[in-house]
PQR file of N, CA, C, O and H, with PARSE charges and radii, in Angstrom:
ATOM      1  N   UNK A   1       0.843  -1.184   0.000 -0.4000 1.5000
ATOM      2  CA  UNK A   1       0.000   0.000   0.000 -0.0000 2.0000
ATOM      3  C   UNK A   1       0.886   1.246   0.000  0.5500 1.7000
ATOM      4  O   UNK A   1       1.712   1.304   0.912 -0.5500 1.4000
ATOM      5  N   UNK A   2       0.850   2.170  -0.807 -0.4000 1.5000
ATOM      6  CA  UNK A   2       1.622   3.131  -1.396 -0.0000 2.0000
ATOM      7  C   UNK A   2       0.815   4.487  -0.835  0.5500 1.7000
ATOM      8  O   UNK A   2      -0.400   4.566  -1.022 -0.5500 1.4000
ATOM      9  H   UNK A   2       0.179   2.123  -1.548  0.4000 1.0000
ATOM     10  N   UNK A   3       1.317   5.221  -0.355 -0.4000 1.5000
ATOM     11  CA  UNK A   3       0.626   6.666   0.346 -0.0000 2.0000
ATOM     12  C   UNK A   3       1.118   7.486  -0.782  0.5500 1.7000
ATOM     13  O   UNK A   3       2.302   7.626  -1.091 -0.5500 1.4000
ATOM     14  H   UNK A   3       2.303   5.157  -0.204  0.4000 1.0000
ATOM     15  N   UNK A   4      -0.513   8.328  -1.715 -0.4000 1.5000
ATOM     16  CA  UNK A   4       0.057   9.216  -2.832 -0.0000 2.0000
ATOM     17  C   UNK A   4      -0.034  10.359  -2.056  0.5500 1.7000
ATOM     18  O   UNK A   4      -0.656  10.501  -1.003 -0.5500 1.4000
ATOM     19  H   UNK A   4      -1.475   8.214  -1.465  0.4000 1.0000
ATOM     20  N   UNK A   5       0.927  11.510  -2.927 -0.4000 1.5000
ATOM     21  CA  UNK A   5       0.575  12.864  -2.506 -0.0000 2.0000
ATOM     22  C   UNK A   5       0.275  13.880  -3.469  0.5500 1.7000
ATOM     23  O   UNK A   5       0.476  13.580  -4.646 -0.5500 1.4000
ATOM     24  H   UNK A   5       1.432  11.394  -3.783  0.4000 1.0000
ATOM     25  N   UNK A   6      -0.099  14.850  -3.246 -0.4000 1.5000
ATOM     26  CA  UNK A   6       0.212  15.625  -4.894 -0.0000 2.0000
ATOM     27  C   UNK A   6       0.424  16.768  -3.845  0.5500 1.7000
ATOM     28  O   UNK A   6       0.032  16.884  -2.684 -0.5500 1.4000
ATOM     29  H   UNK A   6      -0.262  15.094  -2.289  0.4000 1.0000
ATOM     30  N   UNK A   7       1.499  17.910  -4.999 -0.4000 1.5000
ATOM     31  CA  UNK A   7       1.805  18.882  -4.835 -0.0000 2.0000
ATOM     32  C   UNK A   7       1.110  20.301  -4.851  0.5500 1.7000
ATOM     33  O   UNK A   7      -0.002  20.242  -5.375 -0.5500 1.4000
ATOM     34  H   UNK A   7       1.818  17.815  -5.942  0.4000 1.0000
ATOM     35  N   UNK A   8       1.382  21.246  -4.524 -0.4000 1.5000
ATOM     36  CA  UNK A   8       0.586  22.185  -4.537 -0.0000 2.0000
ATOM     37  C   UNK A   8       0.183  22.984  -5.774  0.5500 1.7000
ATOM     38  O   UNK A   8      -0.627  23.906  -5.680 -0.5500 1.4000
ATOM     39  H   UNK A   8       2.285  21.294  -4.099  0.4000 1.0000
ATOM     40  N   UNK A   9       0.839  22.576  -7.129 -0.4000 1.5000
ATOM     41  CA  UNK A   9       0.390  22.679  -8.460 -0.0000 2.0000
ATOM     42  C   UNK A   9      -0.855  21.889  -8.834  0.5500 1.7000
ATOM     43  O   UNK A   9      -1.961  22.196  -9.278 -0.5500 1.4000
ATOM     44  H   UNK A   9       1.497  21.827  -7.205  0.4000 1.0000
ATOM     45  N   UNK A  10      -0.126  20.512  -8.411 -0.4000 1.5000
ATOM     46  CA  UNK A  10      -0.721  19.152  -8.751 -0.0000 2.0000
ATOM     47  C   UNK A  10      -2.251  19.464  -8.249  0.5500 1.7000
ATOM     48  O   UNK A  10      -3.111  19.190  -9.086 -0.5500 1.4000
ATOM     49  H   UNK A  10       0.773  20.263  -8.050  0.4000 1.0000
ATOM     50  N   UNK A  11      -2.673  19.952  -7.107 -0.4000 1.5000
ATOM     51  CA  UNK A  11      -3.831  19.770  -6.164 -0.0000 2.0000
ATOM     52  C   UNK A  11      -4.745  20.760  -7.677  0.5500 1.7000
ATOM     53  O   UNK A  11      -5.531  20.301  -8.507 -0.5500 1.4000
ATOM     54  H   UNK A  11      -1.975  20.175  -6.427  0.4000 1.0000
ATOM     55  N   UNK A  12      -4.168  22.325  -7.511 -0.4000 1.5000
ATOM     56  CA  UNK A  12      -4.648  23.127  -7.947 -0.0000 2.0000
ATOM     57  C   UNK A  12      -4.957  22.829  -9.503  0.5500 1.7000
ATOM     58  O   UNK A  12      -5.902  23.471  -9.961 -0.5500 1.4000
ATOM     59  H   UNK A  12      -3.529  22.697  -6.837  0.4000 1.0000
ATOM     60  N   UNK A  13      -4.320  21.979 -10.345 -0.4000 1.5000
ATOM     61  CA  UNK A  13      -5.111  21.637 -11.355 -0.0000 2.0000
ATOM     62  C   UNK A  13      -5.946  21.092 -11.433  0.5500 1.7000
ATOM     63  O   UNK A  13      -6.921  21.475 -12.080 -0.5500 1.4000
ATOM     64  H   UNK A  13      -3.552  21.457  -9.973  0.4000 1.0000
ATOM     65  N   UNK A  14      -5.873  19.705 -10.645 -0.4000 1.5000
ATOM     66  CA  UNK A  14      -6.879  18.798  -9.884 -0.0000 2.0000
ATOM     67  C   UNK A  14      -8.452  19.525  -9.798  0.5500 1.7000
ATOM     68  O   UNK A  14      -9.510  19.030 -10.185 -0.5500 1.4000
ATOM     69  H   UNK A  14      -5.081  19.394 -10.120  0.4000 1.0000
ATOM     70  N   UNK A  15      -8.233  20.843  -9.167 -0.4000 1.5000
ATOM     71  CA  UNK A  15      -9.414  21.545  -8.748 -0.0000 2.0000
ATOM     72  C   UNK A  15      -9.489  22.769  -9.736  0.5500 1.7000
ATOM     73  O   UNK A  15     -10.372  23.616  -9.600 -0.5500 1.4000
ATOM     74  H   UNK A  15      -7.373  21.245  -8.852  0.4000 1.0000
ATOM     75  N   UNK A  16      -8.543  22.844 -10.734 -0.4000 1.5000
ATOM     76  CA  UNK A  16      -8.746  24.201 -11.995 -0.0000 2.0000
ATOM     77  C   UNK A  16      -8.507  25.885 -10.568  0.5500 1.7000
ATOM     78  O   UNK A  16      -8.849  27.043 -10.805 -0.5500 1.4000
ATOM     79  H   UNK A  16      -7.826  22.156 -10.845  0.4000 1.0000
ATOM     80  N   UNK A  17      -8.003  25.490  -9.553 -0.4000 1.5000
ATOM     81  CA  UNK A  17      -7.870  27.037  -9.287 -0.0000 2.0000
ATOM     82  C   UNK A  17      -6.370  27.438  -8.968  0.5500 1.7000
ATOM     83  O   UNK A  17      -5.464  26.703  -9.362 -0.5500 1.4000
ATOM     84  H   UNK A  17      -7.725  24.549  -9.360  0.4000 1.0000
ATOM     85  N   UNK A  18      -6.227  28.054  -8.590 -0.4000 1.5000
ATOM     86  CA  UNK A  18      -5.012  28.903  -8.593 -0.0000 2.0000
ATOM     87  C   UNK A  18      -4.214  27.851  -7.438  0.5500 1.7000
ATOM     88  O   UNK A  18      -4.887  27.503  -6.467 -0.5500 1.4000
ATOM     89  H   UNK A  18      -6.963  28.651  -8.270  0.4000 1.0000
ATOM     90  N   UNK A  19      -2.894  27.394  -7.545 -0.4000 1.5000
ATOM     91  CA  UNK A  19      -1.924  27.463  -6.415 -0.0000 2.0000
ATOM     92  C   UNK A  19      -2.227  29.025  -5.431  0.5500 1.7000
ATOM     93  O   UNK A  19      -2.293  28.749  -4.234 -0.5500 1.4000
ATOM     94  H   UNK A  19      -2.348  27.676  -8.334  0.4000 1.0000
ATOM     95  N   UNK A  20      -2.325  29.827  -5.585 -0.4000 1.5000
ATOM     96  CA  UNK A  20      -2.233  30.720  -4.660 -0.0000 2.0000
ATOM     97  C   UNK A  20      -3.331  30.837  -3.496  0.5500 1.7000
ATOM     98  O   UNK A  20      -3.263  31.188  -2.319 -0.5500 1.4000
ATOM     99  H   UNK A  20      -2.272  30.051  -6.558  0.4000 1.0000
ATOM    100  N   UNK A  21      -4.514  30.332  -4.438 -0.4000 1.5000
ATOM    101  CA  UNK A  21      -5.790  30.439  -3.358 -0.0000 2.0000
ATOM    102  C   UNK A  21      -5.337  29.219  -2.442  0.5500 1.7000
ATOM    103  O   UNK A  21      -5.611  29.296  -1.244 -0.5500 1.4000
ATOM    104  H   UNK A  21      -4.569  30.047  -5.395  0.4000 1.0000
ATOM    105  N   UNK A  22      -4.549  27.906  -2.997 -0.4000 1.5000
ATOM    106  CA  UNK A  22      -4.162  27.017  -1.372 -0.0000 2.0000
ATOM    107  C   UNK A  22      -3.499  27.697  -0.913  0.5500 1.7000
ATOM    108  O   UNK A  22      -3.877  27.806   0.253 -0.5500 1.4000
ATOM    109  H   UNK A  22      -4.327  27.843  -3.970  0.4000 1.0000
ATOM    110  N   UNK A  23      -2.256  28.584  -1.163 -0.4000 1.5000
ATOM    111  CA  UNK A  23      -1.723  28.957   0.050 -0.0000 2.0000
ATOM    112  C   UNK A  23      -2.311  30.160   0.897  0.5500 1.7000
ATOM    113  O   UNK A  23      -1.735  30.515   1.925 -0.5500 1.4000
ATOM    114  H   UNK A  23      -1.949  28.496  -2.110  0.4000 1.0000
ATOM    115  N   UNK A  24      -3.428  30.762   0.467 -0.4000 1.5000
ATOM    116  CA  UNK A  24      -4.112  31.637   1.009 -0.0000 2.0000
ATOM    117  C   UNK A  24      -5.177  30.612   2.026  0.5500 1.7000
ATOM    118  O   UNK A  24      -5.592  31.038   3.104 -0.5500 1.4000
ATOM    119  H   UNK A  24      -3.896  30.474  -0.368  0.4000 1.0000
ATOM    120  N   UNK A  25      -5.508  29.325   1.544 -0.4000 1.5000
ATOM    121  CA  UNK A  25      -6.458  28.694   2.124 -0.0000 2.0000
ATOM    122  C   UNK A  25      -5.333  28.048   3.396  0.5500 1.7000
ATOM    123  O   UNK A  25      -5.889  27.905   4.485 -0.5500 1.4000
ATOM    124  H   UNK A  25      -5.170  28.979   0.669  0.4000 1.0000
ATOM    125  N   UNK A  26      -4.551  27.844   3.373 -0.4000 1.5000
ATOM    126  CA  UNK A  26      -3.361  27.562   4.116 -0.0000 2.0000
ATOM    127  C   UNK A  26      -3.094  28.624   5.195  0.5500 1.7000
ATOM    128  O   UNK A  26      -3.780  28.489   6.208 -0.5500 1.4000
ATOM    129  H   UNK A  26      -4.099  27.961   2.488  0.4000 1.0000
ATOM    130  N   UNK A  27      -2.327  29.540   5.180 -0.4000 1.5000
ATOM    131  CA  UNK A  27      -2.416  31.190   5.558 -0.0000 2.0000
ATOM    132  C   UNK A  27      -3.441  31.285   6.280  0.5500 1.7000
ATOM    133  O   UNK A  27      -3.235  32.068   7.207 -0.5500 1.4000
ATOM    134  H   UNK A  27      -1.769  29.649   4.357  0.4000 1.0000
ATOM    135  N   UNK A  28      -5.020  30.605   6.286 -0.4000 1.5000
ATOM    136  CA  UNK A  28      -6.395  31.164   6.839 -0.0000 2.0000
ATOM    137  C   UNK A  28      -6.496  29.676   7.821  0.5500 1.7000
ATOM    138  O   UNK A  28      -7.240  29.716   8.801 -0.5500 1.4000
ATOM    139  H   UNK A  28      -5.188  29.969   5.533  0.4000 1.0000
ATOM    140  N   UNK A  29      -6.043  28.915   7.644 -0.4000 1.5000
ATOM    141  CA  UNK A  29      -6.210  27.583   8.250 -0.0000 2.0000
ATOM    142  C   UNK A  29      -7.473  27.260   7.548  0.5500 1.7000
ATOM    143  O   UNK A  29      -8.396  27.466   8.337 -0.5500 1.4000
ATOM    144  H   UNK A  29      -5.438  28.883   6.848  0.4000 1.0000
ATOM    145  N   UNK A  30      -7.937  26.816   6.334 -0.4000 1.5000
ATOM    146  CA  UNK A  30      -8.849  26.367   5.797 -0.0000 2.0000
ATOM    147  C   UNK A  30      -8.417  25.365   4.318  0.5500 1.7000
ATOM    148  O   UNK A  30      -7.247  25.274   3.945 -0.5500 1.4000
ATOM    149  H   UNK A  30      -7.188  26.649   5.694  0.4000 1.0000
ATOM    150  N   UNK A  31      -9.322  24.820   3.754 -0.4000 1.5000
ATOM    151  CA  UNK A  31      -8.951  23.716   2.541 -0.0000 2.0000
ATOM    152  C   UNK A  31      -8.190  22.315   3.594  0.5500 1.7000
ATOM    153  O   UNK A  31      -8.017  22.202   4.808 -0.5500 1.4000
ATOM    154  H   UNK A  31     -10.272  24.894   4.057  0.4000 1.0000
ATOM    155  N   UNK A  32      -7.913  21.501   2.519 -0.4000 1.5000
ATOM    156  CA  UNK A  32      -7.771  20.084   2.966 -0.0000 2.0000
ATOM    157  C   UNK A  32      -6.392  20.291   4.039  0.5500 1.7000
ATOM    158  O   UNK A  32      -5.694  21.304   4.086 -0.5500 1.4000
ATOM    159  H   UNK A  32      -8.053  21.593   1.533  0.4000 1.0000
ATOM    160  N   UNK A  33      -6.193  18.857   4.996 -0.4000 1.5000
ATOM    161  CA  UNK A  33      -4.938  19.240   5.589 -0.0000 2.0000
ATOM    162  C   UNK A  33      -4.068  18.198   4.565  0.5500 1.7000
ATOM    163  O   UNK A  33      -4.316  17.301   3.760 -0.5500 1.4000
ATOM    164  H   UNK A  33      -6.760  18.034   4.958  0.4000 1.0000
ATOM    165  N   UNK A  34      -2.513  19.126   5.300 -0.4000 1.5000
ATOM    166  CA  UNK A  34      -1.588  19.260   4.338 -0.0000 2.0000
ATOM    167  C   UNK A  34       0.203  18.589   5.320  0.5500 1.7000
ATOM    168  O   UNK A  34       0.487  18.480   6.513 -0.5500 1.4000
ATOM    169  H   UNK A  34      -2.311  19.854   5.955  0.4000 1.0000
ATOM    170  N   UNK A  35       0.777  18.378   4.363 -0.4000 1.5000
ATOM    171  CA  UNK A  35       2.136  18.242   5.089 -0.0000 2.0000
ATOM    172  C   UNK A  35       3.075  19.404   4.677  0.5500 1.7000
ATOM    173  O   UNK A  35       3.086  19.937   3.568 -0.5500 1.4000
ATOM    174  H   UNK A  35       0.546  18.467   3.394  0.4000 1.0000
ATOM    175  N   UNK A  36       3.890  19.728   5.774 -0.4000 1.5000
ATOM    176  CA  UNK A  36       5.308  20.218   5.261 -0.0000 2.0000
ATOM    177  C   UNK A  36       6.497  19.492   5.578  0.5500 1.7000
ATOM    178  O   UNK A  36       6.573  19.149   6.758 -0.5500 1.4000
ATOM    179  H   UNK A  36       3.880  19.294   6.675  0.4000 1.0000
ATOM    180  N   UNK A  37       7.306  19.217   4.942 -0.4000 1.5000
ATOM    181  CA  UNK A  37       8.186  18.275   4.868 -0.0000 2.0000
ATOM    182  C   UNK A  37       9.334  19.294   4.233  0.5500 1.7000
ATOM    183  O   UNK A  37       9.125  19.728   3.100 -0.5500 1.4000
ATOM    184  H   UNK A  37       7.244  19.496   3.983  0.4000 1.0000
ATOM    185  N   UNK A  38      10.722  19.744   5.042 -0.4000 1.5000
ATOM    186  CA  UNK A  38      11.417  20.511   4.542 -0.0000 2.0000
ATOM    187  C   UNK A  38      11.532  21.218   3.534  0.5500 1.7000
ATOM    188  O   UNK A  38      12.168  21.101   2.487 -0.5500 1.4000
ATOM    189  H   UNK A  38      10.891  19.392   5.962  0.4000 1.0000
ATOM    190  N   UNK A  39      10.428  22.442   4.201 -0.4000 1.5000
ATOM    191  CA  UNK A  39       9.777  23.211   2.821 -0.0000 2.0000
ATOM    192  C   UNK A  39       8.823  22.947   1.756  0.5500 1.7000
ATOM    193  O   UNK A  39       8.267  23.820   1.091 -0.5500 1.4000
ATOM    194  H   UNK A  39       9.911  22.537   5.052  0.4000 1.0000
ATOM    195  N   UNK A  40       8.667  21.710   1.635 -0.4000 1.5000
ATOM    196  CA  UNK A  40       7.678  21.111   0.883 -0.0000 2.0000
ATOM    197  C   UNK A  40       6.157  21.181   1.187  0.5500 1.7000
ATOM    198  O   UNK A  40       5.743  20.218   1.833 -0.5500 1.4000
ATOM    199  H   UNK A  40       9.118  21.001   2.176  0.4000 1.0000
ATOM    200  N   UNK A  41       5.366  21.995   0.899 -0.4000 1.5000
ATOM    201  CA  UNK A  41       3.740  21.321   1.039 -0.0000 2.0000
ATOM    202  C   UNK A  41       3.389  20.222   0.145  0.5500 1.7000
ATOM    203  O   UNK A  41       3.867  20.413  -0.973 -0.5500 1.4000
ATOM    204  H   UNK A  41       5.703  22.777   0.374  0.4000 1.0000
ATOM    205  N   UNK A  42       2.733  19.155   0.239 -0.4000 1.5000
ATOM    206  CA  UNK A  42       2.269  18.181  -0.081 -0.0000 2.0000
ATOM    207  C   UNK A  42       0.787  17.698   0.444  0.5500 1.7000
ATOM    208  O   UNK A  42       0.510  17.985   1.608 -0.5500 1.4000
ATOM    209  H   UNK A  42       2.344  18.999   1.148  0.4000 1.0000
ATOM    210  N   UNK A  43      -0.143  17.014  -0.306 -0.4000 1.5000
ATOM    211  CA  UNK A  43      -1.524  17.254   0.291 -0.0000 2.0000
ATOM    212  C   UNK A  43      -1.321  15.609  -0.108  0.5500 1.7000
ATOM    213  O   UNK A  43      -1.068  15.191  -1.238 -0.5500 1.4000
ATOM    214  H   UNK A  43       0.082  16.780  -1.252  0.4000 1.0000
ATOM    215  N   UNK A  44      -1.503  14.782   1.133 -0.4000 1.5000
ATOM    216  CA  UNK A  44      -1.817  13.234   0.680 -0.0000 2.0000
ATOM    217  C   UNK A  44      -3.563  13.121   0.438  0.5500 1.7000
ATOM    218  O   UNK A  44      -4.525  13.614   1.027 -0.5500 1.4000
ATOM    219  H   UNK A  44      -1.709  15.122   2.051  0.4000 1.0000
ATOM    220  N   UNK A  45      -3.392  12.084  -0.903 -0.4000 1.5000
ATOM    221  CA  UNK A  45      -4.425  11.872  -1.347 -0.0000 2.0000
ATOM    222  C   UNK A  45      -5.531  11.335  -0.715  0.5500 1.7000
ATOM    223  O   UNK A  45      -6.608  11.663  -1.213 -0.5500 1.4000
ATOM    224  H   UNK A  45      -2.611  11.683  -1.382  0.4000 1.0000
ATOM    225  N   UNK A  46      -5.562  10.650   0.180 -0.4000 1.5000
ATOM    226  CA  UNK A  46      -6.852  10.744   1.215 -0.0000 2.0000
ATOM    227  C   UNK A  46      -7.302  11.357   1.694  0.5500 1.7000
ATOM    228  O   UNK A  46      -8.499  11.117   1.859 -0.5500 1.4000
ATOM    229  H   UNK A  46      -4.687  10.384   0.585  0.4000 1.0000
ATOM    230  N   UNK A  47      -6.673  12.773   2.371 -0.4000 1.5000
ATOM    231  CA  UNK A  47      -6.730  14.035   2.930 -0.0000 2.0000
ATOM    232  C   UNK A  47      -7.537  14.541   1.894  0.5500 1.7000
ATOM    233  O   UNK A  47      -8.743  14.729   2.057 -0.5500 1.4000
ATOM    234  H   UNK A  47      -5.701  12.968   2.237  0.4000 1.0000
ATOM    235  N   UNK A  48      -6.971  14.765   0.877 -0.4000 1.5000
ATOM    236  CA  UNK A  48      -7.707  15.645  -0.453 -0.0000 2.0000
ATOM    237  C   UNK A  48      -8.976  14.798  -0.665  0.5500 1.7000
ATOM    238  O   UNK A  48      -9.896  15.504  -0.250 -0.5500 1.4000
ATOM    239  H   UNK A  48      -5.991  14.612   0.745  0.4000 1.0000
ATOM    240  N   UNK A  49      -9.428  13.736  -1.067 -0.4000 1.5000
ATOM    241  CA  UNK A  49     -10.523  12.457  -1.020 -0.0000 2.0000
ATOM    242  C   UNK A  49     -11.358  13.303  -0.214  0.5500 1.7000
ATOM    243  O   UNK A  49     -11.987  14.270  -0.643 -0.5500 1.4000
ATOM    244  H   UNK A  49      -8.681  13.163  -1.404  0.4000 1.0000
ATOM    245  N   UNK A  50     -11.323  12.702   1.539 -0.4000 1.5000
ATOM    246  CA  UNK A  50     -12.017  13.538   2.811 -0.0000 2.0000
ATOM    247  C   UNK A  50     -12.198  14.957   2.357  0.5500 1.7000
ATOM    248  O   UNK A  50     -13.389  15.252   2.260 -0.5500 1.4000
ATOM    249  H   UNK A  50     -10.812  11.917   1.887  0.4000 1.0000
ATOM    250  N   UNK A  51     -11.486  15.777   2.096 -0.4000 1.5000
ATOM    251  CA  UNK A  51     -12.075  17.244   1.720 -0.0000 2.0000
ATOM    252  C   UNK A  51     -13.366  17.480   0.590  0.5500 1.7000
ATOM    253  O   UNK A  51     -14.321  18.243   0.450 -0.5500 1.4000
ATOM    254  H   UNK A  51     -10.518  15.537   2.175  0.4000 1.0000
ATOM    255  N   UNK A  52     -12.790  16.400  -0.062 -0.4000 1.5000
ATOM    256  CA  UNK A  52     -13.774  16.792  -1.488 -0.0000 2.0000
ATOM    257  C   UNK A  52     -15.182  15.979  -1.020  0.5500 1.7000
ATOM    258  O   UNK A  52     -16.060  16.521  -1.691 -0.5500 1.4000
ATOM    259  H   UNK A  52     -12.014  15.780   0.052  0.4000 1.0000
ATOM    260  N   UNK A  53     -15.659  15.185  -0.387 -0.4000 1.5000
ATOM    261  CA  UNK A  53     -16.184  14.537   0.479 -0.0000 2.0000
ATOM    262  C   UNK A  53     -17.219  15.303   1.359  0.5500 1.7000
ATOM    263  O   UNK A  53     -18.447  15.366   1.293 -0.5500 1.4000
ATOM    264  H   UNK A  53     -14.945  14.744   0.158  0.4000 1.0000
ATOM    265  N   UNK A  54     -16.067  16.014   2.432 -0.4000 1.5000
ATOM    266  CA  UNK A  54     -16.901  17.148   2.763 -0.0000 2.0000
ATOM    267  C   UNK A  54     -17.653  18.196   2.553  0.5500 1.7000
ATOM    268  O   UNK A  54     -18.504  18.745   3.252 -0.5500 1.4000
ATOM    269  H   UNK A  54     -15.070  15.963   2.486  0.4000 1.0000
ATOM    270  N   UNK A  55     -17.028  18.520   0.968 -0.4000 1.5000
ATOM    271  CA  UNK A  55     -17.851  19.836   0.715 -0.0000 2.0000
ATOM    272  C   UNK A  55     -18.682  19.374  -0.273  0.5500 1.7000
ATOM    273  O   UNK A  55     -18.716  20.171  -1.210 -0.5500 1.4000
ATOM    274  H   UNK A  55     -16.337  18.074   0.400  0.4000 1.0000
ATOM    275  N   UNK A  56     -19.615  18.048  -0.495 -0.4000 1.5000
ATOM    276  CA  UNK A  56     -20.697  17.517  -1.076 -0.0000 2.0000
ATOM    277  C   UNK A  56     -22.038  18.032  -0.464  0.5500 1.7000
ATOM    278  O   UNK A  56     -22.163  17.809   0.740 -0.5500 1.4000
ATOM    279  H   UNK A  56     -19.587  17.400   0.266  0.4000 1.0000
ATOM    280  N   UNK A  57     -22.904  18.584  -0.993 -0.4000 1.5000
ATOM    281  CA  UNK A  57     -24.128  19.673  -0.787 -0.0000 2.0000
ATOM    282  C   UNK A  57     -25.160  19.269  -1.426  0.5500 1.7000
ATOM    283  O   UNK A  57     -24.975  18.900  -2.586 -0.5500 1.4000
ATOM    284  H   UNK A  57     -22.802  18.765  -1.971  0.4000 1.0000
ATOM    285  N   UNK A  58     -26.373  19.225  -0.928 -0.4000 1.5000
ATOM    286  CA  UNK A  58     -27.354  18.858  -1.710 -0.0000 2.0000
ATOM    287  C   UNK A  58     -28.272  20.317  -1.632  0.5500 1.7000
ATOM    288  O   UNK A  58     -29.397  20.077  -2.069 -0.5500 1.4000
ATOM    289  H   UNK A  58     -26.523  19.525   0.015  0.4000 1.0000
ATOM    290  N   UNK A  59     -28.170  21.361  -1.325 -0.4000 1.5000
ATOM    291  CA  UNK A  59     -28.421  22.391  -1.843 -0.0000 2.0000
ATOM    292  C   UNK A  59     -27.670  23.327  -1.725  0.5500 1.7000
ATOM    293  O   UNK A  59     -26.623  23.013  -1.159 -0.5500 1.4000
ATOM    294  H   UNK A  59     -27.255  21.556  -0.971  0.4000 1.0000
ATOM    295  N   UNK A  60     -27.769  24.680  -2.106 -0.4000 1.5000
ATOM    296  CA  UNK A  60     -27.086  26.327  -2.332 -0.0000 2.0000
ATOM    297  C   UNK A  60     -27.601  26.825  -1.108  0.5500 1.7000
ATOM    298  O   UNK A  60     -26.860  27.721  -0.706 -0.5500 1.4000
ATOM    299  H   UNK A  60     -28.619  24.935  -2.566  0.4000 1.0000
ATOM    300  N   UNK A  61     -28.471  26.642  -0.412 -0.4000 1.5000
ATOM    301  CA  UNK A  61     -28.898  26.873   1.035 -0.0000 2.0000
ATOM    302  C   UNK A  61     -27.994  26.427   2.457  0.5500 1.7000
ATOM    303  O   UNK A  61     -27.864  26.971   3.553 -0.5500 1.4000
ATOM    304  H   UNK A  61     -29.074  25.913  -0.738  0.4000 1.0000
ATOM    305  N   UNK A  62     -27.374  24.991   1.779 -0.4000 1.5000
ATOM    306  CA  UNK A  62     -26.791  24.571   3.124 -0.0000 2.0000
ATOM    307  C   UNK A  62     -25.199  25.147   2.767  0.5500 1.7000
ATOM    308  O   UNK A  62     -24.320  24.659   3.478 -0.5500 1.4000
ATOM    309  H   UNK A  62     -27.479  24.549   0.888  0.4000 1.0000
ATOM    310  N   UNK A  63     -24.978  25.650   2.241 -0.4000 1.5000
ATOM    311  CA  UNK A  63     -23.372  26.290   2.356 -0.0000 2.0000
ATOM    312  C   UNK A  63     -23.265  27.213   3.097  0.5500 1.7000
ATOM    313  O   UNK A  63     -22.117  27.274   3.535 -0.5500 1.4000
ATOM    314  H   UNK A  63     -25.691  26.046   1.664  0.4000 1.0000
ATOM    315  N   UNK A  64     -23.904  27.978   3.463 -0.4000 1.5000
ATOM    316  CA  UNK A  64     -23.318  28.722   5.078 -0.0000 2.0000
ATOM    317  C   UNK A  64     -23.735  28.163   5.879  0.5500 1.7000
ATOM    318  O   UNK A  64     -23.353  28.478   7.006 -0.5500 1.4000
ATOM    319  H   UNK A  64     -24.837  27.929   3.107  0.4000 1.0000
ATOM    320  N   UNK A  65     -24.548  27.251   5.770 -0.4000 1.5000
ATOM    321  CA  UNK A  65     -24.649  26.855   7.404 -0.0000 2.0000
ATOM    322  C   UNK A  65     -23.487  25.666   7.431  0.5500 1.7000
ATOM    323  O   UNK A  65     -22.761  25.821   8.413 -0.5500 1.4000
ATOM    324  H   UNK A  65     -24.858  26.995   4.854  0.4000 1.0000
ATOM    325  N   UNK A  66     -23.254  24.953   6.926 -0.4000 1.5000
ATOM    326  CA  UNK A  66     -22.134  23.792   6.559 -0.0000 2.0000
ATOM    327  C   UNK A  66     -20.895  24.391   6.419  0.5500 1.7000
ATOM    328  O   UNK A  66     -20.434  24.585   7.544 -0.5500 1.4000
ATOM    329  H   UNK A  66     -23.844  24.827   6.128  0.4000 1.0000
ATOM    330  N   UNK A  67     -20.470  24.608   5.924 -0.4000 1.5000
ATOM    331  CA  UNK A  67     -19.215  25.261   5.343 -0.0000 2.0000
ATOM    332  C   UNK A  67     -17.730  26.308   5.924  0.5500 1.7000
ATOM    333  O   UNK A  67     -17.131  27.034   5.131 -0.5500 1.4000
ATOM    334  H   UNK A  67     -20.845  24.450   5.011  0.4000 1.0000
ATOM    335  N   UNK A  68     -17.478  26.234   6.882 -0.4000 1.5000
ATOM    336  CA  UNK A  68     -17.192  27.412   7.268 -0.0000 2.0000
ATOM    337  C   UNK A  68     -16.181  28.211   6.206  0.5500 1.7000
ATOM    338  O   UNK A  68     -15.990  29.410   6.003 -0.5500 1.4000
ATOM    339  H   UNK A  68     -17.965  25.644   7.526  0.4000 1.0000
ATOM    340  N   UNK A  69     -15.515  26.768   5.514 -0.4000 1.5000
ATOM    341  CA  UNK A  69     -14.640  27.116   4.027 -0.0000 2.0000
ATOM    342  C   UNK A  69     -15.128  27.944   2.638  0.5500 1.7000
ATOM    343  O   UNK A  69     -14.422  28.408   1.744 -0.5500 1.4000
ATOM    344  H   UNK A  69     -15.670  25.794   5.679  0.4000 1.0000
ATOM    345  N   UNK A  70     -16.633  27.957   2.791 -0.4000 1.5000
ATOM    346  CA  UNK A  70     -17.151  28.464   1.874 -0.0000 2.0000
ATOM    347  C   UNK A  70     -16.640  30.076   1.480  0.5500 1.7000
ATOM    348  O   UNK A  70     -16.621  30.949   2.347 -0.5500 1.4000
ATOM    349  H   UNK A  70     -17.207  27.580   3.518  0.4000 1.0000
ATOM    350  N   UNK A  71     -16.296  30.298   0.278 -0.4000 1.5000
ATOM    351  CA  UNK A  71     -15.758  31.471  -0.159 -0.0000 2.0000
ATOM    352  C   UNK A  71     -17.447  32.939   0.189  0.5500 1.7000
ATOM    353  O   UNK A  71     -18.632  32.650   0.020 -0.5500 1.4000
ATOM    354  H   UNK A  71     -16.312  29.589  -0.426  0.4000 1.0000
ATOM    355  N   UNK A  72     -17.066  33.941   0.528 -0.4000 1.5000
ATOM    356  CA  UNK A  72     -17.863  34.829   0.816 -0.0000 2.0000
ATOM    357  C   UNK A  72     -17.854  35.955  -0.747  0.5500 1.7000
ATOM    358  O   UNK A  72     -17.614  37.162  -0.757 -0.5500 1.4000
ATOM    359  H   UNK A  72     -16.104  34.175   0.665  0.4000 1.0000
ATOM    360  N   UNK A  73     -18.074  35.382  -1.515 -0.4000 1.5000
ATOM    361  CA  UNK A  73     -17.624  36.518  -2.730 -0.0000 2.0000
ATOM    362  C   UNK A  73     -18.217  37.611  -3.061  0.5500 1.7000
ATOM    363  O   UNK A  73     -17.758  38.315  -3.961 -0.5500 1.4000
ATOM    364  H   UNK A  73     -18.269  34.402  -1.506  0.4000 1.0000
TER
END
């Protein structure tokens, strides 16, 4: 059993947004948890799994009450 990780590019294509918004989501203590490993962020793939997991919604109503990650735009 092999533990994947992806990088902080890797994540952000994964999800089409910016590397910068993780490290801003990072910076805020919010988005999936993460490792640092001598300088390295790395997001293991179960971690990322569980996140994407969590923010499954069955309506546009329950995101503020659910969410505290939810973007305020």
């Amino acid at each position: 059993m092999s533990i994947q990780h992806l990088n902080q590019v890797e994540l952000s294509r994964r999800w089409t947004i910016s590397p910068r918004t993780l490290e801003r989501w990072r910076w805020l203590g919010q988005g999936p948890r993460y490792l640092k490993i001598g300088g390295r962020v790395v997001y293991r793939l179960d971690d990322v799994e569980a996140y994407e997991a969590q923010q499954t919604r069955t309506s546009t109503a329950s995101v503020a009450e659910v969410s505290p990650h939810a973007s305020r735009a």
